[in-house]
C-alpha positions in Angstrom: -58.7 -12.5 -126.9 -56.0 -13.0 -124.4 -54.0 -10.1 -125.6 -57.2 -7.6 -125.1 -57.8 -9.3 -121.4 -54.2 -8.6 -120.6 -54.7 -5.0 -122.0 -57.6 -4.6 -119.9 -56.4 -5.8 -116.5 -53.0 -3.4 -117.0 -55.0 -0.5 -117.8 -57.8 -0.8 -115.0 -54.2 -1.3 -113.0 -52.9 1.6 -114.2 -56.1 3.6 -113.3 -55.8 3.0 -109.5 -52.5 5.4 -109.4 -53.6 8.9 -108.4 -50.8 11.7 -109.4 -49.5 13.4 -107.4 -48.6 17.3 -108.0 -44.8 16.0 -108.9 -45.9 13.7 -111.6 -48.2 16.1 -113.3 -45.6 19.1 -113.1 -43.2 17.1 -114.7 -45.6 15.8 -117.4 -46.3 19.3 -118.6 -44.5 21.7 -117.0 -45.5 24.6 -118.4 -49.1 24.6 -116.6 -49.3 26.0 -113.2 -50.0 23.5 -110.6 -52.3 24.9 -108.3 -53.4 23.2 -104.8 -57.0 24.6 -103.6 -55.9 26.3 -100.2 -53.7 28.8 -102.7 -56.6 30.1 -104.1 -57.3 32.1 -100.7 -53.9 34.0 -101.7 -55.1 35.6 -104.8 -56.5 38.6 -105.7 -57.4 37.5 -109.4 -57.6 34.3 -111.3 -54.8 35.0 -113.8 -52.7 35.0 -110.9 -52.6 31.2 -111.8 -52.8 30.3 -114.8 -49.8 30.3 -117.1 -48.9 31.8 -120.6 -51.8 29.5 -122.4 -54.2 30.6 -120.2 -54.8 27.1 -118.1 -54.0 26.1 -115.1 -54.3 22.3 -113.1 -56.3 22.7 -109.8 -55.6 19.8 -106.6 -59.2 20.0 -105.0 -58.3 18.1 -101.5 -59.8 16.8 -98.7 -58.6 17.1 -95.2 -57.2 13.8 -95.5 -54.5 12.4 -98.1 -57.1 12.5 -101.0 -58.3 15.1 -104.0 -59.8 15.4 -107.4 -57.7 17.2 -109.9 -59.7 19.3 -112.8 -58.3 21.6 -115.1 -58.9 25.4 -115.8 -58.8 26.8 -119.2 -59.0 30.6 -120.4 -60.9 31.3 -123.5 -61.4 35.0 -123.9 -63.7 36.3 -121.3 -64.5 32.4 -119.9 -63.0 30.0 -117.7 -63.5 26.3 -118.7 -63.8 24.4 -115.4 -63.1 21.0 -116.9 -64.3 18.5 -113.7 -63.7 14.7 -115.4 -66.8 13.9 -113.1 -68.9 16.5 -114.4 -69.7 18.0 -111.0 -70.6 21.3 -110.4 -67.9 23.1 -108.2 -70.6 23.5 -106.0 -71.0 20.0 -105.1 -67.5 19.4 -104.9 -67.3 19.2 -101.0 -70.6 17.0 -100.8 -69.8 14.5 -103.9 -65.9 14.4 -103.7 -66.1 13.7 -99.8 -65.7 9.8 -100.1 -64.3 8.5 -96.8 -66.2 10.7 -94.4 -63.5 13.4 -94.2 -63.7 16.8 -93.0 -64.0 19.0 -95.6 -62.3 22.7 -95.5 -63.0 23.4 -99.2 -66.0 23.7 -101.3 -66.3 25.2 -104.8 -67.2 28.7 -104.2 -64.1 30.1 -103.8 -63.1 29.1 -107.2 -66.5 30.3 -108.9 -66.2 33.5 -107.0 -62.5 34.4 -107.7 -63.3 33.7 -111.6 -66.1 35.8 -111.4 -64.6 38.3 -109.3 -61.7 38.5 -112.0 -64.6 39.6 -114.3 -64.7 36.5 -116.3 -67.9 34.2 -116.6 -67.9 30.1 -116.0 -68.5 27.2 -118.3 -68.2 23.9 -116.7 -67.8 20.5 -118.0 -70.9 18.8 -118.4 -70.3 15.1 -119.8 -68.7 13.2 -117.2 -65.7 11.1 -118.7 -63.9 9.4 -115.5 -65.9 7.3 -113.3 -66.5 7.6 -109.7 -65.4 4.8 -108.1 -62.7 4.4 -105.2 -60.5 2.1 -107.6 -60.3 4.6 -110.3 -57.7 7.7 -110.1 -57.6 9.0 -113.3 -58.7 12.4 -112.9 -54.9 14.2 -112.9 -54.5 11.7 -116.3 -58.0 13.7 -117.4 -56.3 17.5 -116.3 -53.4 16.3 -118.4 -54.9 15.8 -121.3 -57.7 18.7 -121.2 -54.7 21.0 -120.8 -52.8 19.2 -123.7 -56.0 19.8 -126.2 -56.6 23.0 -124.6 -57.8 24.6 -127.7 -60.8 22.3 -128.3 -63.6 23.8 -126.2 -65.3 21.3 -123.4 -67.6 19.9 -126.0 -65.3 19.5 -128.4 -62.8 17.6 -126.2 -65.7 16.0 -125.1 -67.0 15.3 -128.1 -63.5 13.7 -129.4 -63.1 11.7 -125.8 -66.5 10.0 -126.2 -67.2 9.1 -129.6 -64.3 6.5 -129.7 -64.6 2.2 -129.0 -63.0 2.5 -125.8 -63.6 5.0 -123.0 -62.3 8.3 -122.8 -61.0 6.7 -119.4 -59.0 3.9 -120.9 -57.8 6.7 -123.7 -56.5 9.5 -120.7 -54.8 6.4 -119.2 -53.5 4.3 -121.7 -52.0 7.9 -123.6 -50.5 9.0 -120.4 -49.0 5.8 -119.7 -47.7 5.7 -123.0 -45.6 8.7 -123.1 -45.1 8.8 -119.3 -44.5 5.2 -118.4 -46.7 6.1 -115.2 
């Protein structure tokens, strides 16, 4: 019982580090890391997204936080994959944690995707949760991208039909192979 105490207090450590765009460019460097604001600069949404189809998005906040989700082609959809399930609509209302201004909301995404001609599915089964002391969310891009051919109920699916939390799985995987 000790050992699986020990286990729990590193991982719920391990949780409270937030990636930065660094960390998750080096973890998988052939997705496109994309920070919100850019999205103004496009015409069309494959502007971003690499080879696979996929791209990591960096919603911020005017201050020094943001919520990473993941974007995912398949065929004539974009899988919005949001680890808190939220509806990119919401973003600037739900993700706006410490009072801070907020520039961004989610319609410039949703309307460059449609715009591009290409229709929406978003995530729907929330997997990371919210809570100030928990920063998994770039751990939950990772590994969307990384099992990018499973669609969002699939991966979801695999992430939450397991004994531990598809929270403690992101973050124990990613710490794993990353040593971060």
């Amino acid at each position: 019982m000790n050992r699986d105490i020990k286990i729990r207090k590193e991982l719920d450590e391990l949780k409270k580090h937030a990636l930065s765009n660094v960390e998750l460019s080096d973890m998988i460097p052939e997705t496109n890391i994309v920070i919100y604001p850019e999205l103004e600069k496009i015409m069309h949404i494959d502007e971003i997204l690499d080879d696979n189809g996929n791209a990591i998005l960096l919603y911020i906040n005017e201050g020094k936080s943001g919520h990473w989700v993941s974007l995912l082609k398949k065929g004539n959809e974009i899988e919005v994959y949001d680890p808190y399930a939220y509806n990119p609509l919401e973003w600037g209302d739900k993700l706006n944690s410490e009072g801070e201004d907020i520039k961004y909301n989610g319609d410039l995404l949703l309307s460059k995707i449609r715009g591009s001609g290409y229709n929406v599915k978003l995530n729907k089964k929330r997997a990371q949760p919210v809570d100030t002391e928990i920063n998994s969310c770039g751990r939950h891009a990772y590994m969307r991208v990384i099992l990018g051919k499973l669609t969002n109920e699939e991966y979801n699916n695999v992430m939450n039909n397991q004994r531990v939390s598809a929270d403690d799985i992101v973050t124990a995987f990613t710490n794993e192979l990353f040593n971060i």
